[in-house]
C-alpha positions as CSV (number, residue, x, y, z in Angstrom):
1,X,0.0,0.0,0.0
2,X,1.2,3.2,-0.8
3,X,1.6,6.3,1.2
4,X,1.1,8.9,-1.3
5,X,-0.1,9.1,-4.8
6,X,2.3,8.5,-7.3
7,X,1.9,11.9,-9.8
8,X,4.5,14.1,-10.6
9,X,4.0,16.2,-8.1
10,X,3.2,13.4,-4.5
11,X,5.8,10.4,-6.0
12,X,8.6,10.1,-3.2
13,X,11.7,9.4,-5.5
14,X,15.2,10.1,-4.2
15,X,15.4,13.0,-6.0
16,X,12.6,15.1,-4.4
17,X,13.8,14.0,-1.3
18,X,17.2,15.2,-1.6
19,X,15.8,18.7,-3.3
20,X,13.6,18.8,-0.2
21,X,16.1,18.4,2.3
22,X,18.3,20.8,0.5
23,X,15.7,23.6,0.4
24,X,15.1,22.9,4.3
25,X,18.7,23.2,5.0
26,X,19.0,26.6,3.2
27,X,15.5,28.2,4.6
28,X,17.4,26.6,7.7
29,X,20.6,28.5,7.0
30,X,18.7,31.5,5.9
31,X,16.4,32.0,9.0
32,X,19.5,31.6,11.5
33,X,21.0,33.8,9.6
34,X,18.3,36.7,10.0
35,X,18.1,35.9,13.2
36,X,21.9,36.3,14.0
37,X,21.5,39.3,12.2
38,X,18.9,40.9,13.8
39,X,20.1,40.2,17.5
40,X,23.7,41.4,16.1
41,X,21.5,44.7,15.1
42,X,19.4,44.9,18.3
43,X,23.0,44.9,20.3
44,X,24.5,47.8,18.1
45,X,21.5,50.0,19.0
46,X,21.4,49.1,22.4
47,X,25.1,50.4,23.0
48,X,23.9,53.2,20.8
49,X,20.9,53.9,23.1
50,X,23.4,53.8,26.3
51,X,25.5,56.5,25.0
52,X,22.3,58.4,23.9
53,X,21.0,58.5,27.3
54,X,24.4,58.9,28.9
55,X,24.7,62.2,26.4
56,X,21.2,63.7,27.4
57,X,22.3,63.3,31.2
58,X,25.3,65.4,30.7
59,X,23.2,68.1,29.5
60,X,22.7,70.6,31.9
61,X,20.2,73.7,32.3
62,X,21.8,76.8,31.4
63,X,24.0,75.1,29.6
64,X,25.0,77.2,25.7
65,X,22.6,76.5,22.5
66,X,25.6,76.0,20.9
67,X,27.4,73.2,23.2
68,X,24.4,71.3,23.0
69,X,23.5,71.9,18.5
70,X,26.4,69.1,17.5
71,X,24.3,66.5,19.8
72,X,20.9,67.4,18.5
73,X,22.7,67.2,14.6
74,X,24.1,63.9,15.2
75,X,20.6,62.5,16.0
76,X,18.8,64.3,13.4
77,X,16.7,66.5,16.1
78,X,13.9,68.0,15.2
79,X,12.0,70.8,16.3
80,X,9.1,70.3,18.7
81,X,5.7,71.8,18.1
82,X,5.8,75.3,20.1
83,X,2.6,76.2,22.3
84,X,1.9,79.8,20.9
85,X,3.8,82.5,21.5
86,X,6.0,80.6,23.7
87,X,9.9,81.9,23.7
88,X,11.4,78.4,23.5
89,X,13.1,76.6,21.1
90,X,12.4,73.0,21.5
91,X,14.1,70.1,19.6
92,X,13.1,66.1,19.6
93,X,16.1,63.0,19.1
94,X,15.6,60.0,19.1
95,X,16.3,56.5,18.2
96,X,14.0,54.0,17.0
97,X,15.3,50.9,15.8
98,X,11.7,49.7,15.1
99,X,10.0,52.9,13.8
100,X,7.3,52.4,16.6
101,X,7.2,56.5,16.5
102,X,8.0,56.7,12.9
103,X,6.5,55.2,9.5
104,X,8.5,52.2,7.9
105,X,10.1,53.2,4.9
106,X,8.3,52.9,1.6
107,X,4.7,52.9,0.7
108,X,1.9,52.9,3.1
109,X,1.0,49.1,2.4
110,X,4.2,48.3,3.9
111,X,4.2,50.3,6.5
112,X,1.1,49.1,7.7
113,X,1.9,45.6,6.9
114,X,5.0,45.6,9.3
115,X,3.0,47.0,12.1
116,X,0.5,44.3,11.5
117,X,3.1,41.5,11.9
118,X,5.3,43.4,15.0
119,X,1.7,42.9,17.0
120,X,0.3,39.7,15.4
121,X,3.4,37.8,15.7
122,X,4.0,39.4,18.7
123,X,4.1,36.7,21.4
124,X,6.6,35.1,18.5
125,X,8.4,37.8,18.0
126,X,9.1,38.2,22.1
127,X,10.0,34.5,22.5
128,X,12.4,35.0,20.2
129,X,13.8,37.9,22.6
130,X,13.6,40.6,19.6
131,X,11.5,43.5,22.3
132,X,11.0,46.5,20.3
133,X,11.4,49.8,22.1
134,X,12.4,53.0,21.5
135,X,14.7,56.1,22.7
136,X,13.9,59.6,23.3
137,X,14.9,63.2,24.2
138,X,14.3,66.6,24.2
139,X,16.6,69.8,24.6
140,X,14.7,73.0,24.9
141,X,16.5,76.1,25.0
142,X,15.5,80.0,26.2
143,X,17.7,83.2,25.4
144,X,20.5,80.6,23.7
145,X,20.7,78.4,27.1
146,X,19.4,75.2,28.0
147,X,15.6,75.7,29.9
148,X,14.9,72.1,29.8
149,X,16.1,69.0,28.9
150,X,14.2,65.2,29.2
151,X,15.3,61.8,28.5
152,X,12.8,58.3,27.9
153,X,12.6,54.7,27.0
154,X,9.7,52.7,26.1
155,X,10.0,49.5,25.7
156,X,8.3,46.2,25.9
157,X,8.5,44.5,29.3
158,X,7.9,40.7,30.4
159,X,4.5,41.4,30.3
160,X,3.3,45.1,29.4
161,X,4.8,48.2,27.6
162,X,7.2,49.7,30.1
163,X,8.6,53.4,30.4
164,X,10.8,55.7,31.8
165,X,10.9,59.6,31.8
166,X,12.8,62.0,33.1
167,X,12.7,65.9,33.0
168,X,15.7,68.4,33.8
169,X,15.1,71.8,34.6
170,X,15.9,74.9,36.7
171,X,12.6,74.2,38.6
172,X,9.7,71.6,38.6
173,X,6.5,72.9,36.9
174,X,4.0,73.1,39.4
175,X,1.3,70.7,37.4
176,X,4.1,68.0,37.8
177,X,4.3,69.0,41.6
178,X,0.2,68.9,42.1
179,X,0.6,64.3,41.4
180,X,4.0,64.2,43.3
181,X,4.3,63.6,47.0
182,X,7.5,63.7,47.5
183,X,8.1,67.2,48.1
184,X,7.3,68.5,51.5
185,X,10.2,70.3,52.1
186,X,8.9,73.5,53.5
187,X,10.4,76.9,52.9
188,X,12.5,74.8,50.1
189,X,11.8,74.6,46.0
190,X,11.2,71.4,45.8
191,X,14.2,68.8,43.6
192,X,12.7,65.9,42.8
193,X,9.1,64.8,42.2
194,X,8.1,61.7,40.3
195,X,4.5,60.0,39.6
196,X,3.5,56.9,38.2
197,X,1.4,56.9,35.0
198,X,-0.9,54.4,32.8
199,X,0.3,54.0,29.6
200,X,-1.1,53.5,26.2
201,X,0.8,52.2,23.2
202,X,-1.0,51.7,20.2
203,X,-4.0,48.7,21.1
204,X,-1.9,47.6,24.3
205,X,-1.2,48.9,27.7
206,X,1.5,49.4,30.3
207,X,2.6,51.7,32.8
208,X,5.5,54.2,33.5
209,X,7.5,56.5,35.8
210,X,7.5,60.2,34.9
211,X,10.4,61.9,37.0
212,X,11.3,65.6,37.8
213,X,14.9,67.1,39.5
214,X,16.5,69.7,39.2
215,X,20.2,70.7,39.0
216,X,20.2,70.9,43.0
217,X,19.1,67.4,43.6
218,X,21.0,65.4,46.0
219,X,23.2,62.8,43.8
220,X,20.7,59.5,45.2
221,X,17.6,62.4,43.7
222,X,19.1,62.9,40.3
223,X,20.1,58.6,40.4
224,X,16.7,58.1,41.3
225,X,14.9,60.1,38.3
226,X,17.6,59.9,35.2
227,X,19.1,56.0,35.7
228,X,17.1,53.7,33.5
229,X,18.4,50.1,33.9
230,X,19.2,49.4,30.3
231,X,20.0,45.4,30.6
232,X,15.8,45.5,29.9
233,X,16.6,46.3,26.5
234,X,19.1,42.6,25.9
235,X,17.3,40.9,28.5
236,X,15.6,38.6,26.6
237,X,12.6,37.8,29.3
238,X,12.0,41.0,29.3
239,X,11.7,43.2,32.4
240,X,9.6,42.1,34.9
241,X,8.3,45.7,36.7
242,X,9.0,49.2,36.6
243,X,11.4,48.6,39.9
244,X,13.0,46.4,37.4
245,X,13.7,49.3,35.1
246,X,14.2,51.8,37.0
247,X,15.3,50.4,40.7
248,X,17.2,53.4,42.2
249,X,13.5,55.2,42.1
250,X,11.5,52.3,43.6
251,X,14.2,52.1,46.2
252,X,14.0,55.9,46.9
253,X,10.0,55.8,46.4
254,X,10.4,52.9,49.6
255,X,12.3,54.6,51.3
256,X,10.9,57.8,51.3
257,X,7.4,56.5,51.6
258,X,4.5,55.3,49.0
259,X,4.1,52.9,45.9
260,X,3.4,52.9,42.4
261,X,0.4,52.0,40.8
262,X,0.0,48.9,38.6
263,X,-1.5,47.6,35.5
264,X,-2.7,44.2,34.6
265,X,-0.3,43.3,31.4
266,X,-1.3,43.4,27.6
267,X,0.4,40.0,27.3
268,X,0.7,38.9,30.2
269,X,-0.5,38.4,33.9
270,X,1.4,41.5,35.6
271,X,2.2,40.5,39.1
272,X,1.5,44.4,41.7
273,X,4.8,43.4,43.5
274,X,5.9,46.6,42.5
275,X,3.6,49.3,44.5
């Protein structure tokens, strides 16, 4: 009894086998070779995003325009929407490996295509520790000094959409003060403030820190808002909380009194041990 129709296109001869094992060894070849490829990539713009961040930190307010122009040129900054008559310039760098704030290149079909298959496959695609996520700044300057400057990450956790963001300034708006409650120093302009947020990233969810200091924070303040563990962006489980990815500010937020809020994962049972 045969197994399969003998035809041209079902008979089992030794040549079709040999030209199927031949194709499964190069598609083989092939796929571990995109995949090298793409892990090789991911680690080049993670060391990239390290010195990114580590740039934005050494920015300081009142620093010159011009000290601070060959940064924003070598990221391609571009200016920020101004509120009206507002006096500031405001510039926007960033990196974005997996143009999840930017349009793929080429038509709209493929644009939309990709985004289709970074969140069907997505479950995949994180198994296969390839976690999009994405880098960003902002320098905004008054009178040809530095008024403000802000740092961020977003990026896809073990179970939700993670982020950190930090703000540097000369002082702490007061609508960033009004959800903080970290500043009872009386008599004193307030240093640091820092709230926890729900976040929204395209259909899924997550959650983030949004941090304030200024330049007189103590050194554990300005650890506490700006240092963003950035092993979360190789580690391919992903990271597990935001006192994962950013532990110097749970540890000061314990230590100081209060939690964070918590969310209950896009892809993923979120555990609230980090409150």
């Amino acid at each position: 009894m045969k197994l399969f129709p003998s035809g041209p296109w079902f008979g089992l001869t030794r040549k079709r086998l040999r030209a199927a094992a031949w194709t499964f060894a190069v598609l083989s070849v092939l796929c571990a070779a995109l995949y090298g490829a793409a892990r090789t990539a991911q680690a080049l713009e993670y060391r990239r995003a390290g010195a990114f961040l580590e740039e934005l930190k050494r920015i300081q307010p009142g620093q010159s325009e011009l000290s601070v122009m060959p940064f924003i040129q070598h990221y391609q900054g571009i200016r920020a929407e101004q509120e009206l008559g507002s006096k500031d310039d405001s510039y926007i760098v960033r990196l974005d490996p997996w143009h999840l704030m930017r349009s793929f290149p080429g038509p709209d079909w493929a644009d939309h295509s990709y985004r289709w298959a970074c969140s069907e496959f997505g479950n995949w695609r994180r198994a296969l520790k390839l976690r999009s996520w994405t880098a960003n700044g902002q320098v905004a300057f008054a009178d040809g000094k530095v008024n403000m400057v802000s740092g961020g990450l977003v990026l896809e956790g073990e179970n939700e959409w993670l982020m950190a963001e930090w703000y540097d300034s000369a002082e702490i708006p007061a609508y960033r003060l009004s959800r903080s409650t970290e500043n009872s120093l009386s008599g004193q302009e307030p240093r640091y403030a820092a709230h926890w947020t729900h976040l929204h990233f395209g259909h899924e969810t997550g959650e983030g820190i949004i941090s304030s200091v200024t330049p007189l924070g103590t050194s554990e303040e300005l650890n506490a808002a700006r240092n963003i563990n950035l092993q979360c962006l190789m580690n391919g489980r992903g990271c597990h909380s935001l006192c994962e990815l950013m532990p110097d500010a749970a540890r000061y937020r314990r230590e100081h009194g209060g939690g964070w809020g918590w969310n209950s994962g896009s892809w993923g049972m979120q555990p609230h041990d980090c409150q």
